[in-house]
Backbone bond lengths (Angstrom), bond angles and torsions (degrees), N, CA, C in turn:
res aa  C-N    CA-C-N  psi(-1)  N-CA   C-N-CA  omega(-1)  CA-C   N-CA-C  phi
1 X - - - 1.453 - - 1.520 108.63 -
2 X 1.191 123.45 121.20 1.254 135.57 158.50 1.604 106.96 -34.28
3 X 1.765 103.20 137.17 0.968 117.58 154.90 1.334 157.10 -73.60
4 X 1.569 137.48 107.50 1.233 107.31 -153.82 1.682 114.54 -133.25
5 X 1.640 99.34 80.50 1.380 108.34 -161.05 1.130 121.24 -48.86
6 X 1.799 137.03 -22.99 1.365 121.75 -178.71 1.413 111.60 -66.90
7 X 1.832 122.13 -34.57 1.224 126.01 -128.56 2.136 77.25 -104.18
8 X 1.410 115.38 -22.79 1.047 96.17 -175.92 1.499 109.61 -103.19
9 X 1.354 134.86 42.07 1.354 146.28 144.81 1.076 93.33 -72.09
10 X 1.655 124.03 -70.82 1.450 130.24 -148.07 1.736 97.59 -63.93
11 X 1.490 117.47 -39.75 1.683 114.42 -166.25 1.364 109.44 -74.83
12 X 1.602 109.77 -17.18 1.515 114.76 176.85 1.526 115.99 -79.17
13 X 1.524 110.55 -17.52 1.519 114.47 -173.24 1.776 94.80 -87.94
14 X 1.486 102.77 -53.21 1.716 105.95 163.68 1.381 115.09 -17.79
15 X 1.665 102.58 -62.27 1.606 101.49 -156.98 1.493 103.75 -67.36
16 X 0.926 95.30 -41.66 2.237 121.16 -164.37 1.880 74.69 -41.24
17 X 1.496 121.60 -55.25 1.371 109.21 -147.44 1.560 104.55 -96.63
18 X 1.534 113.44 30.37 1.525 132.09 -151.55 1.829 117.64 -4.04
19 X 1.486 80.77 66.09 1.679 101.59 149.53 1.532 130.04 -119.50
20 X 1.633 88.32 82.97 1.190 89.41 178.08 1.545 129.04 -75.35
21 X 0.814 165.72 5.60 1.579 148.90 109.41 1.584 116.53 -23.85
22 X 1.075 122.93 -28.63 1.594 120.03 -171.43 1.239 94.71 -88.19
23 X 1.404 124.37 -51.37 1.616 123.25 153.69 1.273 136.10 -23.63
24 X 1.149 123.77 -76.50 1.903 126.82 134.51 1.252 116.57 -20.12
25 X 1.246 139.27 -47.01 1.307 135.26 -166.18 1.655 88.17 -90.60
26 X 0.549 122.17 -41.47 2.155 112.52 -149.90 2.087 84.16 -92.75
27 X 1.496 127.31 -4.47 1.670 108.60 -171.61 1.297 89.56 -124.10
28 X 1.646 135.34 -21.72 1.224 97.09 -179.76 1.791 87.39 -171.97
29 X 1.294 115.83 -4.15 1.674 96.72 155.08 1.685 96.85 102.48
30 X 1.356 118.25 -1.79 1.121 112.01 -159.36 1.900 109.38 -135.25
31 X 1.066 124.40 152.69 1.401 124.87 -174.39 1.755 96.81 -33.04
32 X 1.689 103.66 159.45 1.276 106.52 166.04 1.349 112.98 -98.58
33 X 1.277 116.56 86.68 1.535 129.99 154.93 1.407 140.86 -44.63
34 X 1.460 106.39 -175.39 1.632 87.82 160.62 1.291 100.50 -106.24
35 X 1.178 127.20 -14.10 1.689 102.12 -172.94 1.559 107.90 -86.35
36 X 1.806 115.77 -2.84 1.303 106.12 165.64 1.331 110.43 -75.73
37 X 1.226 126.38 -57.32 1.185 122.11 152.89 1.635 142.26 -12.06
38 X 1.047 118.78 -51.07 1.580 128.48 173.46 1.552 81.88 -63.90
39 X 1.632 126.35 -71.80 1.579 102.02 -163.28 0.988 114.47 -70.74
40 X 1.262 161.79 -46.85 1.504 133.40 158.02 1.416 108.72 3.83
41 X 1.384 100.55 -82.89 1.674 107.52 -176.14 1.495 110.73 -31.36
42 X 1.597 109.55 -54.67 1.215 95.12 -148.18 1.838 103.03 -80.16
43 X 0.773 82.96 -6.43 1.846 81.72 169.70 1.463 126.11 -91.40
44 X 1.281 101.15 -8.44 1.191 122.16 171.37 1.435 121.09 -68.83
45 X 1.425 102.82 -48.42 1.341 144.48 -174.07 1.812 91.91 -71.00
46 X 1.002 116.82 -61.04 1.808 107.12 -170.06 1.620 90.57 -86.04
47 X 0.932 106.92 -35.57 1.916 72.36 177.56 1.439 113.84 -68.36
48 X 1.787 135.49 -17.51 1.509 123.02 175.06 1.066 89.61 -78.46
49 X 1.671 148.65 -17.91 1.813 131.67 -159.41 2.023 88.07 -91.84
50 X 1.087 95.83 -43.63 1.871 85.83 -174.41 1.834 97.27 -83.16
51 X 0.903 163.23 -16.99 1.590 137.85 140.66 1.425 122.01 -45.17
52 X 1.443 117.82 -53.07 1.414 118.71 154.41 1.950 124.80 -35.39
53 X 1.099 101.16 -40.22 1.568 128.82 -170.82 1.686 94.67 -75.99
54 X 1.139 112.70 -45.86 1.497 117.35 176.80 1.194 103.22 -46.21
55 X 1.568 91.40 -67.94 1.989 103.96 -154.01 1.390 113.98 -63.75
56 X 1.106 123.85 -25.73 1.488 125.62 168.44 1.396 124.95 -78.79
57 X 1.736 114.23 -17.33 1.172 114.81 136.18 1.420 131.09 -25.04
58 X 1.467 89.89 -81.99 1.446 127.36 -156.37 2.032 92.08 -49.50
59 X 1.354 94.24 -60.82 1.315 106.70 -166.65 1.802 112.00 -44.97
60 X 1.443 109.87 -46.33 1.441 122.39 -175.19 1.436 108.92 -66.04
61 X 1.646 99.95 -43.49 1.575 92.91 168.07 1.483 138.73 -52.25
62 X 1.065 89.29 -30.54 1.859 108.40 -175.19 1.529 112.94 -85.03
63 X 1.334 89.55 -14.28 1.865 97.45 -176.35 1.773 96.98 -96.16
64 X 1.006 123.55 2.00 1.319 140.86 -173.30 1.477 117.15 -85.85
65 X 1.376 99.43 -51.27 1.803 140.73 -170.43 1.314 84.62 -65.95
66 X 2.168 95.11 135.62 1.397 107.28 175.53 2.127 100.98 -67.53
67 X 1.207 91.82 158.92 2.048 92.98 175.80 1.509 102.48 -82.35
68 X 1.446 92.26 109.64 2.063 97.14 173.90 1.392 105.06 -72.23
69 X 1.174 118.01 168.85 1.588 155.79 170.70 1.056 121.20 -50.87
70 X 1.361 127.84 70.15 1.935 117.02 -171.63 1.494 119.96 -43.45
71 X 1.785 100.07 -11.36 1.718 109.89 -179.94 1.575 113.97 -69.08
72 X 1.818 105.71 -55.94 1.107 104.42 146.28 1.581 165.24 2.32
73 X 1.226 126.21 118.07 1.815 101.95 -162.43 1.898 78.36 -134.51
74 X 1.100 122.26 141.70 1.356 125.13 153.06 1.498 111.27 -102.26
């Protein structure tokens, strides 16, 4: 199932407030199922694997970075 990140902010705030029909309606227009359900998850699921994906970025990068000058002010 296609992903559809705007509509599943709004179905995630839905669920948070467990309305599920407003959920269904705001991710894909359609009863709240289970196979709407599994994708929720699964988008859920790659958006915590790509934040993770960030931070270990982020982290390697910085371990990369010459060590500035605590004397220093930028």
């Amino acid at each position: 199932m296609a992903s559809h990140h705007g509509g599943m902010v709004t179905a995630l705030l839905a669920l948070a407030n467990n309305d599920m029909d407003a959920a269904a309606n705001a991710y894909e227009g359609n009863e709240f199922t289970e196979q709407l359900q599994n994708a929720i998850l699964a988008d859920i699921q790659s958006v915590g694997q790509a934040s993770e994906n960030l931070i270990l970025f982020l982290f390697l990068l910085r371990r990369s970075l010459p060590v500035s000058n605590p004397d220093c002010t930028n």
